[in-house]
C-alpha positions in Angstrom: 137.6 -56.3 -58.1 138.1 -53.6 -60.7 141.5 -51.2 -59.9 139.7 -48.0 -59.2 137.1 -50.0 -57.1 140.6 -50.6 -54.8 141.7 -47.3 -55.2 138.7 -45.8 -53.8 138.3 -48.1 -51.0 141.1 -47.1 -50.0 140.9 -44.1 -49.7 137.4 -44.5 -48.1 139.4 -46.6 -45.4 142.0 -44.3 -44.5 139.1 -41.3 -44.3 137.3 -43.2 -41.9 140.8 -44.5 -40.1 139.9 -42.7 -37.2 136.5 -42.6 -35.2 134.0 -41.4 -37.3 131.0 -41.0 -34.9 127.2 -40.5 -36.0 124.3 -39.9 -33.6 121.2 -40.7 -35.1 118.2 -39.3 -33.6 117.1 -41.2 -30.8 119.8 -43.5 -31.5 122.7 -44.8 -29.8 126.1 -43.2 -31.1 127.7 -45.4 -34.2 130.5 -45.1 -36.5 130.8 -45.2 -39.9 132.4 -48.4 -41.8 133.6 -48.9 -44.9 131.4 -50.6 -47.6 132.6 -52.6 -51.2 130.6 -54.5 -53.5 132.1 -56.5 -55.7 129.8 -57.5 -59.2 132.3 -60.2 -60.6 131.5 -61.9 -56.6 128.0 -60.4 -55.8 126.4 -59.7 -59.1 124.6 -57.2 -60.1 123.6 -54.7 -56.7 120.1 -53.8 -56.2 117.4 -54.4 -53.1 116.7 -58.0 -52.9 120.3 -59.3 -53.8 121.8 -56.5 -51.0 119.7 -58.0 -48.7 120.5 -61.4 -49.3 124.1 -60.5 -49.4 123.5 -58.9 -45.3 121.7 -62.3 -45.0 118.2 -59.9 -43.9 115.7 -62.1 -46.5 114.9 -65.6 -46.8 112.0 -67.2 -48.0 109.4 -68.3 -45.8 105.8 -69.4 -46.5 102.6 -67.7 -47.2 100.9 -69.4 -43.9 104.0 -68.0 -41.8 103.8 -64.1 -43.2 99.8 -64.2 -42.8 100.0 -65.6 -39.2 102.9 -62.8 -38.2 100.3 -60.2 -39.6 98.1 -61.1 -37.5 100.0 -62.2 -34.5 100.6 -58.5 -34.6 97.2 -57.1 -34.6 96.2 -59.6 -31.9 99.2 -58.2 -29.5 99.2 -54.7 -30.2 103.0 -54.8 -30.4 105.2 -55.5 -33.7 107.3 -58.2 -31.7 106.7 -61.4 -30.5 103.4 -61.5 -28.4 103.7 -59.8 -25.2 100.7 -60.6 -22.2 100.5 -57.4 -21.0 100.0 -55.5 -24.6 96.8 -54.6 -24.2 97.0 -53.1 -20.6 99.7 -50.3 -22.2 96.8 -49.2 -24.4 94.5 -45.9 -23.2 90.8 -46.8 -23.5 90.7 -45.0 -26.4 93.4 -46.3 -28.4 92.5 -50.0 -27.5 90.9 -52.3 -29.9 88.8 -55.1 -28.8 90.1 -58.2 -29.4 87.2 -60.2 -28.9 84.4 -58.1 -30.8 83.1 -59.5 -33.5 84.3 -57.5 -36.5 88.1 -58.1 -35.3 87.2 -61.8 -34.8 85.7 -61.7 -38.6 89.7 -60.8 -39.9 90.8 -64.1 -39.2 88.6 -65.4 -42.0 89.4 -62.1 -43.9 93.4 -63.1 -44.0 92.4 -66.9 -44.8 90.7 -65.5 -48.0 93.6 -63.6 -48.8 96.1 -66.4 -48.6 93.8 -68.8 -50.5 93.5 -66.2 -53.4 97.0 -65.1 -53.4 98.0 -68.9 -53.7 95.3 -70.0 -56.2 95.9 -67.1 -58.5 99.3 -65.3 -58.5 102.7 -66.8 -60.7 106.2 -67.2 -59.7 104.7 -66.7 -56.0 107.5 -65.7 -53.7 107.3 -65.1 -49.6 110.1 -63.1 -48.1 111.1 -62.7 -44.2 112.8 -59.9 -43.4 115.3 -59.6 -40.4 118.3 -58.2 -38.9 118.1 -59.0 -35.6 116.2 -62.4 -33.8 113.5 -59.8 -32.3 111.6 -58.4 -35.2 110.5 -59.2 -38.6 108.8 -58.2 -41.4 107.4 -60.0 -44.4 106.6 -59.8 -48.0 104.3 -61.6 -50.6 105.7 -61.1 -54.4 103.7 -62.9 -57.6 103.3 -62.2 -60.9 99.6 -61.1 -62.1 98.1 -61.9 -65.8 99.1 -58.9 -67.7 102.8 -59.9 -66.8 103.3 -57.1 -64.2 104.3 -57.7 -60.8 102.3 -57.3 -57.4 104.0 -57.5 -53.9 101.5 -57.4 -50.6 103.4 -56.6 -47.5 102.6 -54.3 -43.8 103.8 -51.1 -42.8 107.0 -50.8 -40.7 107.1 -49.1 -37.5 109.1 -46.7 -37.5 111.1 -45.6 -34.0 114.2 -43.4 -35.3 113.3 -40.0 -36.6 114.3 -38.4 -39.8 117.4 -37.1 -40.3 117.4 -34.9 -42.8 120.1 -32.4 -40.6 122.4 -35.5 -40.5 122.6 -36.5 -44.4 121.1 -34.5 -46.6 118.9 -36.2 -49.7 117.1 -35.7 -52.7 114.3 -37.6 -53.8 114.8 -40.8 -56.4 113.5 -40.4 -59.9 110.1 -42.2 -59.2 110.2 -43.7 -62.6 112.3 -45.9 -62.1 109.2 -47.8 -60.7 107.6 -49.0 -64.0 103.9 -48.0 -62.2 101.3 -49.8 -63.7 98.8 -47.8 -65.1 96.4 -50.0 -66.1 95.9 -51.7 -62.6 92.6 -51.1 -62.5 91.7 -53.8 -65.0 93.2 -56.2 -63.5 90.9 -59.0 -62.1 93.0 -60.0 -60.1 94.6 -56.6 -58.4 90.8 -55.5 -58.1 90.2 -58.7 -56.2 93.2 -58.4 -53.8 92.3 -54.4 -53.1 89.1 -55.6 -52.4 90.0 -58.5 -49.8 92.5 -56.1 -48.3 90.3 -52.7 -48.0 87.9 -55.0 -45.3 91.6 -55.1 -42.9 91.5 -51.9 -41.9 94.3 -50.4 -40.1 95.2 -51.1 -36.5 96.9 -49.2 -34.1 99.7 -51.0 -32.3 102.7 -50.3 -30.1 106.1 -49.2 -31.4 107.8 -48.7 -28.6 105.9 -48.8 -25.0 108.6 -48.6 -22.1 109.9 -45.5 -20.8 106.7 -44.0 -21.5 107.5 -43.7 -24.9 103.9 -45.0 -25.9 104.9 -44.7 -29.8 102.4 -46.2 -31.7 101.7 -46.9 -35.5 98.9 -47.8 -37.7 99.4 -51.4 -38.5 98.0 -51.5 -42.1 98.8 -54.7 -45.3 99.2 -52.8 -48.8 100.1 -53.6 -52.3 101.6 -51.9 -55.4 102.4 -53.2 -58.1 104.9 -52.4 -61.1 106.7 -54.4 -64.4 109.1 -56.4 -63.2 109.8 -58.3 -59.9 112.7 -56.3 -58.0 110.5 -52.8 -59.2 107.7 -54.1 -57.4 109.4 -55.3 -54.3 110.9 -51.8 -54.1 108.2 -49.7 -54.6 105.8 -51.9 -52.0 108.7 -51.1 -49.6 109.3 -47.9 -49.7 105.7 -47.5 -49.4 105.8 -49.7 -46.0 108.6 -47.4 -44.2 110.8 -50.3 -44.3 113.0 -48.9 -47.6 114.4 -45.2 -48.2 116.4 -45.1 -52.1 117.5 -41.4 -52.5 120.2 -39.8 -54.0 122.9 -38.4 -51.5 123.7 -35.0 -51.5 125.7 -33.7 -48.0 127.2 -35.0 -44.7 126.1 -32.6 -41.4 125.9 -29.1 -43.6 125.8 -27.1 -40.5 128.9 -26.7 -37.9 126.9 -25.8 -34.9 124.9 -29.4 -35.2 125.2 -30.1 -31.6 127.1 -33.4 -31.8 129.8 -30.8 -33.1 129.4 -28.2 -30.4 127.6 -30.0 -27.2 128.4 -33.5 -27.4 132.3 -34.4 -26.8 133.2 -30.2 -26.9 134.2 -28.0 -29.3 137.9 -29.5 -30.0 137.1 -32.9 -30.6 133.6 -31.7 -32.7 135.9 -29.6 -34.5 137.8 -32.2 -35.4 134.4 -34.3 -36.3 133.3 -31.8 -39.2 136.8 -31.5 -40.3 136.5 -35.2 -40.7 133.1 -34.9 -42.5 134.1 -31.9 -44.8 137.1 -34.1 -45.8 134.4 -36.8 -46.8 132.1 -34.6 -48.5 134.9 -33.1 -50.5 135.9 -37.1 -51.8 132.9 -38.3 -52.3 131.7 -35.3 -54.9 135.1 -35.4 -56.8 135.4 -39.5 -57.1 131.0 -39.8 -57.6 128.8 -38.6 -60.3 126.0 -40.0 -58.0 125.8 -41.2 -54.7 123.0 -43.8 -53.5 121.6 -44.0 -49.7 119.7 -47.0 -49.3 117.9 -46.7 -45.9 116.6 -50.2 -43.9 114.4 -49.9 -41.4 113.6 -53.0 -38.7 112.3 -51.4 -36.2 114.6 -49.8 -33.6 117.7 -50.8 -35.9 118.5 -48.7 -38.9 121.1 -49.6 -41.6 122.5 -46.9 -44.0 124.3 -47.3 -47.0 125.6 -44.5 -48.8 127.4 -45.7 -52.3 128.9 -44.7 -55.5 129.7 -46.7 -58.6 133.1 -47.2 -59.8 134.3 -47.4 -63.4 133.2 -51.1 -63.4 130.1 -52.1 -62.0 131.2 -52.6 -58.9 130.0 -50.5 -56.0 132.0 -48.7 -53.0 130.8 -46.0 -50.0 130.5 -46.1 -46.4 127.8 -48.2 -43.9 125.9 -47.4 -40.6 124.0 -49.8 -38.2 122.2 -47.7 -36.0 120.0 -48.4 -33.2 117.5 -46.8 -31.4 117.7 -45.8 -27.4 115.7 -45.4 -24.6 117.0 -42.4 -22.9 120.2 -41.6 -26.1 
């Protein structure tokens, strides 16, 4: 681990020595942890080998991702099939199950596996998890003009932004590589085809409590140069991934967690805390990362700053979200 990669660890652990609380929206209270990532031990940090690291991917089969999609759309809920699904739905809302054109999707998703096997490169299936309750998945291959294509679903979504919380600005979006010749693809034209016959589905997010948060269950594609571009840029699009550039802890004292939640001493104490942070992170970073997961009711945060190796140090949250917070 490179010297200044220690130094600023520990700084970052003696900041966060005491309780440093964070109340996401809708979310049960968490603390802040410290976060290191050695490069001569890790490698190189970006998405997919973060994710590995947390042990939140491992690859799965084409058969397994297609049957989840599915599995989902027949439930109405993005977790395990539940038998009483349906009877949450308003007449309105509800789908039917059994009419034909819902029936015809099966052979829909068939013709997508099938193509997606028979055509795409280096063809990679990834399950994504950090809990035993709820996963996602996502289908990466390389197409002819050696550019990248990754099919996945949208995310549900339960915690709401919290842009009050910790302040961001957007990511350079070029960092993407887009394609801009997609359209001449054969075999991009063929997938957008299959996939504009699924359309969207409205399912459950969360249900109990009277919560009834739903979300239009939907499989999309982008596709970019190289494999990890790809992969980023499909999941971001999904809800599951949030890259932006950090900015600001709690900018505003009277945030009620300061004020209303444990009184006005210990808040106090709180923003001191987080104005102490701010201040180190802005003098020891150039740039700051967040990197945002999102599984359903649990959301991890990463905020983290290079070091003068290429090793990587910040803070970490695992948040989750609550009934009645």
């Amino acid at each position: 681990m490179d010297i200044q990669t220690e130094q600023l660890l520990g700084t970052i652990e003696v900041l966060l020595e005491e309780r440093l609380i964070c109340r996401l929206p809708c979310n049960e209270t968490s603390e802040w942890k410290p976060f290191v990532w050695d490069s001569d031990e890790k490698g190189e940090l970006n998405t997919i080998s973060l994710l590995k690291i947390e042990g939140w991917i491992k690859p799965t089969d084409i058969e397994i991702a297609i049957q989840n999609w599915q599995d989902i759309e027949q439930s109405g809920v993005p977790t395990p099939y539940d038998d009483y699904a349906e009877d949450r739905f308003d007449d309105d809302d509800y789908q039917d199950r059994a009419a034909p054109e819902f029936v015809n999707r099966k052979v829909i998703y068939q013709q997508l596996a099938d193509y997606i096997t028979a055509n795409l490169k280096n063809l990679q299936v990834y399950q994504l998890s950090s809990d035993s309750v709820y996963s996602c998945f996502a289908i990466v291959g390389e197409i002819e003009e050696d550019n990248w294509i990754c099919i996945t679903s949208t995310v549900p979504q339960e915690t709401p932004n919290f842009e009050d919380i910790l302040v961001v600005e957007d990511k350079d979006e070029s960092v993407f590589g887009i394609l801009h010749n997609e359209s001449k693809s054969t075999i991009v034209s063929q997938i957008k085809k299959i996939l504009s016959s699924l359309t969207p589905v409205k399912i459950y997010g969360f249900y109990d409590g009277a919560y009834e948060h739903t979300y239009q269950h939907q499989i999309l594609y982008q596709v970019a140069s190289t494999e990890e571009q790809v992969f980023e840029k499909a999941l971001t699009l999904s809800k599951f991934l949030d890259i932006n550039k950090f900015k600001t802890f709690y900018p505003d004292p009277e945030e009620y967690i300061f004020t209303d939640y444990a009184g006005r001493e210990e808040g106090a104490e709180w923003y001191s805390q987080y104005q102490r942070l701010n201040e180190f992170l802005k003098n020891n970073f150039t740039q700051l990362m967040v990197y945002k997961f999102n599984f359903w009711k649990y959301t991890h945060v990463f905020v983290i700053g290079q070091s003068s190796g290429n090793d990587w140090v910040g803070l970490r949250l695992k948040s989750e979200f609550d009934y009645n917070p």
